[in-house]
N, C-alpha and C positions, 0 to 999 in steps of 0.2 A: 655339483657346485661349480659357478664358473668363478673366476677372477681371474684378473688382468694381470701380463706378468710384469714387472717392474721395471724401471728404466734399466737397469742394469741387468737384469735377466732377459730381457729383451735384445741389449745390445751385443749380449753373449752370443745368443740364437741366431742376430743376424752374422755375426763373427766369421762361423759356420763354413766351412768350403771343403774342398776335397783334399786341399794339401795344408790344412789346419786345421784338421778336427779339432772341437773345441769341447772332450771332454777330458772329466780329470779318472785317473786308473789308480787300480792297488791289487799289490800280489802278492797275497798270502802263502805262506809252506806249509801244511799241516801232517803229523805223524798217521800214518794210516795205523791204528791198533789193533788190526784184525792180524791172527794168527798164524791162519792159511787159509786155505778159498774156500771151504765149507763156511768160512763163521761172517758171518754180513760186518760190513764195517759201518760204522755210526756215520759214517760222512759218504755215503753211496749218492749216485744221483738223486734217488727219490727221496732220500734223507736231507738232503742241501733245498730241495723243491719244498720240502713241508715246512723248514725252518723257516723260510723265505718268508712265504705265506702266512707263516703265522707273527712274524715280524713286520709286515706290512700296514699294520693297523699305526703303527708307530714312525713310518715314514709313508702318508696319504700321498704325498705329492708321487711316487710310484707307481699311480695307478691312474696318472693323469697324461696324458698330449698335448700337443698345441695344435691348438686351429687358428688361421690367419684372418683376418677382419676381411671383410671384399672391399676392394677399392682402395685396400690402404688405409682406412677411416681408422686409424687407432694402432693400439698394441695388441700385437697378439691375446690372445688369452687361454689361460688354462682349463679345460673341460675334461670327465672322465670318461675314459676310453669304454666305454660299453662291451667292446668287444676283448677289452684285456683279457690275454693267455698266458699263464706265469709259464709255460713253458718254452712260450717262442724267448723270454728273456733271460732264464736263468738254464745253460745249454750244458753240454756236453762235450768233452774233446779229449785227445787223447796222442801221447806219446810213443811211438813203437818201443816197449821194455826191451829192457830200461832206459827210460828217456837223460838224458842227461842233462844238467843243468842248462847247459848253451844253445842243447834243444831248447829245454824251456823259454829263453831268452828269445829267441829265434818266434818261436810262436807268438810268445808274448808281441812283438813289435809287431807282429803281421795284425792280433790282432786290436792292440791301441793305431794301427794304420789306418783301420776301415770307421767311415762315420758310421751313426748312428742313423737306423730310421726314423726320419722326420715324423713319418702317420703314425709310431705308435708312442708312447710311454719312453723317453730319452734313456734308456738305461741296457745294461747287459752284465750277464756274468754269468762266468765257467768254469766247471767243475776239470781241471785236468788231471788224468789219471794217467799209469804207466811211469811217473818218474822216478826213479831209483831212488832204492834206500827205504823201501818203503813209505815213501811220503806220495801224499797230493796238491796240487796246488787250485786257488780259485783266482782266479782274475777278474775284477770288475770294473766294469767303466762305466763313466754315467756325464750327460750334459753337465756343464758347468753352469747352464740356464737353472738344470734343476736341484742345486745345492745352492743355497747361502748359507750354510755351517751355524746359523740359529733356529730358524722356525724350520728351516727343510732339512735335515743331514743326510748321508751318504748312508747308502745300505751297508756299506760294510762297516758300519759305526754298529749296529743296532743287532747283529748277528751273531757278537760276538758277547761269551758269558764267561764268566769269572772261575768257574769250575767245570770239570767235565760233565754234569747231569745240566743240561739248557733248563734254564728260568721261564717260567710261565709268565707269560702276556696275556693280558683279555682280548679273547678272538672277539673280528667283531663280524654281525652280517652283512658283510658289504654287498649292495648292489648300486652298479651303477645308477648313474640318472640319467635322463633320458637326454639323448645329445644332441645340443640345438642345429638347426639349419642354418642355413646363411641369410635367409633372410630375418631371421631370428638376430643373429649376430649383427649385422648389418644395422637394424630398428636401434638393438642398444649400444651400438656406437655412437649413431646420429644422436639418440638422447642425451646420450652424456657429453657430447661435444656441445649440445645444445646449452648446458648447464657451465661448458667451461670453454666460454669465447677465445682469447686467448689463445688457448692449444687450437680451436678450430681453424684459426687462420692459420697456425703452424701448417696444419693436417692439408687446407686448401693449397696452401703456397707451393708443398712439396708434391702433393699426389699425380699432379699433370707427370710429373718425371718419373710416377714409378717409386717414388722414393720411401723409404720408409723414416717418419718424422714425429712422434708426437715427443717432447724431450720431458716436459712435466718439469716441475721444480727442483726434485732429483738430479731428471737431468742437465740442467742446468747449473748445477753445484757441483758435478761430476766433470761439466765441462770445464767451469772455471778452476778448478783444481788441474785437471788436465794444461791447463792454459797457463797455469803458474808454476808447474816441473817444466814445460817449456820453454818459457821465458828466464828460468834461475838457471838453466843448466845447458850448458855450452856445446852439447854436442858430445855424447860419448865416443871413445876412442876405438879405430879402427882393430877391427879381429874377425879371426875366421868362424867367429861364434853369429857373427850376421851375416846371413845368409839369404838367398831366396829358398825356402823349403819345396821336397816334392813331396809327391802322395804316400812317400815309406820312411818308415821309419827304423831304428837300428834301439836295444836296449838290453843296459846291462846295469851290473848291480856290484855295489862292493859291502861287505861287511868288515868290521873292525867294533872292536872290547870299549864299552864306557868306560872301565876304569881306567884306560889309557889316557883318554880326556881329561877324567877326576884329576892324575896324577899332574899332569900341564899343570891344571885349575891353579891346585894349591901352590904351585912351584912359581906361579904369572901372576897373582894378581889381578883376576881376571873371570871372566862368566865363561862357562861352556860354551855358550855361545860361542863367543870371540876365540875360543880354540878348534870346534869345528868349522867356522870362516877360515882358520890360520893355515889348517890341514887342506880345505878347498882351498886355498890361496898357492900354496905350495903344488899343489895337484897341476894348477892350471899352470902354472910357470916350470914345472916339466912337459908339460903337454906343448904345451906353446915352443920349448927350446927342443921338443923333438919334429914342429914340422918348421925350423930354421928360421922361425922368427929369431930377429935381433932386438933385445931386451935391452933398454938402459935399466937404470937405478929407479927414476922416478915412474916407469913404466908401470901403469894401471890395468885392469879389469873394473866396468861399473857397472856392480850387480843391483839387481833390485831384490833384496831379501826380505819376503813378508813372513815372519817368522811366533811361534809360541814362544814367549824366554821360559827357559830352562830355571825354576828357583829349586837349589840344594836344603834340604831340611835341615834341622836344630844337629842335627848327628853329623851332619857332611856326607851322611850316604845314599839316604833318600830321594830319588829325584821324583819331580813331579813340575806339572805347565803353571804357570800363572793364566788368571784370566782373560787374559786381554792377547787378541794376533796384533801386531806392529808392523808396519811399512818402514822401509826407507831405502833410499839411495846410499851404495856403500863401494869407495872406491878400493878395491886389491892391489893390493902392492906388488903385482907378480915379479918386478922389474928387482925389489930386492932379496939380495944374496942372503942375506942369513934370518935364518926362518924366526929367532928370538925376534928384532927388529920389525917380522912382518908381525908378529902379534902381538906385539908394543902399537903399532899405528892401527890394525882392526879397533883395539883396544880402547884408542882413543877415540877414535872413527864413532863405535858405536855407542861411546859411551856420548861425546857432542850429539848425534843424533836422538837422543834417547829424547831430548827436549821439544824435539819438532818434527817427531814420527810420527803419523796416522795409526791409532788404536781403534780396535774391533773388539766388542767384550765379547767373551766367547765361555761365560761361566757358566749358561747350560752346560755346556759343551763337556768340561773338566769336570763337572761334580755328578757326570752320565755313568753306573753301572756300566762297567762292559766300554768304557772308556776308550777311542782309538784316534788316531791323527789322520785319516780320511777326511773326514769336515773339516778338517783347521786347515790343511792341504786345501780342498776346495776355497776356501774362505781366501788363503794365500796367494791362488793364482786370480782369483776377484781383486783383493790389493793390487796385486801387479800389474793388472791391466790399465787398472787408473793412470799409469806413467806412461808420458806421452812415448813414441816410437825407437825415434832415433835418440833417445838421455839414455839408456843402460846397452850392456852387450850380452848379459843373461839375467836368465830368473836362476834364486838358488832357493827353493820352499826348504823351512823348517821348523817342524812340530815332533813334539815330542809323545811317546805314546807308555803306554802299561808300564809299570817293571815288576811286572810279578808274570808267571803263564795264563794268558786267556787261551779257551776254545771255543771251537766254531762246530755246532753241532756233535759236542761229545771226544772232537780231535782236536790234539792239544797242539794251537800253534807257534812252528818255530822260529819263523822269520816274517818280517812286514814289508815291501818297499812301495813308496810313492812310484807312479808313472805319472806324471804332470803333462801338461799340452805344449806346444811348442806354439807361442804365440807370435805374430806376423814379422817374417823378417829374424827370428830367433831360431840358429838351427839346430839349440841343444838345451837342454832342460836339467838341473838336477836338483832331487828330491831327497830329504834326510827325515829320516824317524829314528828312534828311540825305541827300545822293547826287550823286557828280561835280561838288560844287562849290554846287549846289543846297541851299536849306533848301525844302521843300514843307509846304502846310497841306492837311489834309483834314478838311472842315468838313462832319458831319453832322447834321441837326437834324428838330424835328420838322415836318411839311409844313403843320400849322395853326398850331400856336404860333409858328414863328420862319419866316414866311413869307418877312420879309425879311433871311435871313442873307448877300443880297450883297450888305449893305451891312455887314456884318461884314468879309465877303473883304475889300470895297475898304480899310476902316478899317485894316488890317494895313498895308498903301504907306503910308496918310498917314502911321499911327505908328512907319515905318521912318525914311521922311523926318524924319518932327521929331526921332527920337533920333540921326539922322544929323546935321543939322543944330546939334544943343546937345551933340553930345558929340565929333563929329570937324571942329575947325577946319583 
């Protein structure tokens, strides 16, 4: 099956460079159950490879590549890899035991540092074994070309089962189809340009330079959006979070208790949301006054936060996503001293925005068995990108995920965090999920500019503590 990839998935692909990989990552922890080394554990290499496989009927677009139009006539397009190998994708790696956490971390950025092979199928993931405590973890990364968080989701959305015996899926026979040529691809370009004059002259005007142009309606609605956060917004404020990125990256992770949020909640007046903003808010304005920045009062951060909201059930204990991911521009108060105050203004902040945010309904997504904030992640760094360059100084994704135990092949996992991309000029990222009780940070940055992002992680506890502190007596 061929199809064309979309403006927006297109303009991901060409994104694409050495020192912005442009896909989105997740790093699962899972309990190894095996006992001692006679008893096979349910999550072994060739365990992880069959689940894959037999999960793949459910995300096609996995077994797809991209081939480029000759001459530039068009957009890429989607065709299936004939020669797909679920094994060159889904690998193997490993920790000298007991690996330690910071190991983990350590590998992990090596490898969300390296792109993706363009010839085959946009995707990767790995089994790593050896970390202490008996756990394993899997890391997967995958183009942001090949997610939109509706019709294509994230493999690690669809892997994961609600108890420890895996759910049966309809295998299906898949064989490729036979993969066109270039002069194949070529004919149905010219045709369909024949059919849409318009784009043709786009396609002629630009192709002398090489360029790649067909913008389609799409993109043309993509631009004029783009062109109106431009012109509304004055130039985000100078920080050591814009940067020019290199080809490595640095990533670490903090965990902290939902019910510490809960507790804020009811005490503010206020959405989780706006309490885990208050917490990153605090975070950065330690971070910030530990590399000598001078803070005033009115001193901002202007995140671009594409976010699932958080809705608390009839009980107050229940948490679960609403349908819909939201955009918007949101300025951080880092400059002010006392943390009630900063999430008094988040508060209001997000509550004016709530009117003229960008909505993405994402109800397949939430009412998915086996439910995870991988695609709404994806879906968040697509939001974000739509904001033109120089209006924000980070991205902050947040989606919420499970709160019950899911497992991934029979092991029951313990921990979740985003790795999100570090998009052009941005040389730190942070990702937040939700899961059994847990809020998780996944904090990816660039490995020159933000050398010292553990003093970010740590900064997250202080400003849990102090808004613990001044808002729950």
């Amino acid at each position: 099956m061929i199809t064309r990839l979309t403006p927006q998935d297109a303009s991901f692909y060409r994104l694409e460079s050495s020192s912005n990989p442009m896909h989105i990552g997740s790093l699962a922890i899972v309990r190894d159950p095996a006992q001692d080394e006679s008893e096979r554990s349910p999550l072994d290499y060739d365990g992880l490879v069959d689940l894959v496989e037999s999960r793949l009927p459910l995300v096609p677009h996995y077994r797809r590549k991209v081939r480029e139009i000759p001459f530039a006539l068009g957009r890429p397009v989607w065709v299936e890899d004939g020669d797909f190998d679920i094994a060159y994708h889904v690998r193997r790696a490993a920790l000298p035991a007991p690996g330690s956490d910071e190991q983990l971390h350590d590998l992990v950025s090596r490898l969300a540092s390296r792109p993706l092979e363009q010839t085959r199928p946009l995707w990767e993931m790995y089994l790593i074994e050896g970390l202490s405590g008996g756990r394993r973890a899997i890391f997967t990364k995958t183009h942001s070309a090949l997610v939109d968080g509706t019709t294509a989701l994230e493999i690690g959305h669809v892997i994961l089962d609600t108890g420890p015996s895996p759910r049966e899926v309809a295998r299906d026979a898949w064989v490729a189809r036979r993969e066109p040529g270039e002069a194949e691809l070529l004919a149905m370009a010219l045709m369909e340009l024949a059919g849409q004059p318009g784009e043709a002259l786009d396609v002629l005007r630009h192709a002398g330079g090489n360029a790649f142009s067909i913008v389609g309606a799409g993109g043309r609605a993509l631009e004029r959006a783009v062109s109106l956060v431009r012109s509304a917004a004055i130039g985000c404020p100078d920080s050591p979070f814009n940067a020019r990125t290199s080809r490595n990256r640095r990533f670490d992770v903090v965990r902290t208790d939902l019910e510490d949020y809960r507790k804020i909640r009811k005490r503010s007046d206020c959405s989780i949301n706006d309490v885990i903003l208050a917490v990153v808010t605090g975070a950065l304005r330690i971070f910030l006054q530990s590399r000598g920045e001078m803070l005033t009062e009115s001193a901002v951060l202007r995140a671009v936060v594409p976010m699932s909201v958080y809705v608390e059930g009839p009980d107050g204990d229940r948490l679960k996503p609403a349908s819909e991911v939201s955009t918007m521009l949101v300025d951080l108060p880092v400059g002010e001293p006392n943390p009630v105050m900063r999430l008094s203004h988040i508060a209001h902040a997000t509550e004016a925005n709530a009117r003229h945010r960008r909505g993405v309904r994402a109800r397949t997504l939430v009412h998915m068995a086996g439910f995870a904030p991988a695609s709404l992640h994806a879906m968040s760094v697509r939001a974000a990108s739509t904001f033109a360059e120089h209006t924000f100084n980070l991205v902050i994704t947040n989606a919420p995920g499970p709160q019950q135990p899911m497992y991934i092949g029979g092991a029951r996992m313990l921990e979740m965090y985003p790795v999100s991309p570090l998009l052009r000029n941005q040389a730190s990222s942070i990702g937040i999920t939700s899961y059994d009780g847990r809020v998780f940070y996944g904090l990816n940055a660039d490995r020159d500019a933000m050398a010292d992002i553990g003093v970010l992680s740590a900064a997250v506890h202080e400003s849990m503590e102090e808004m613990l502190g001044a808002c729950v007596q």
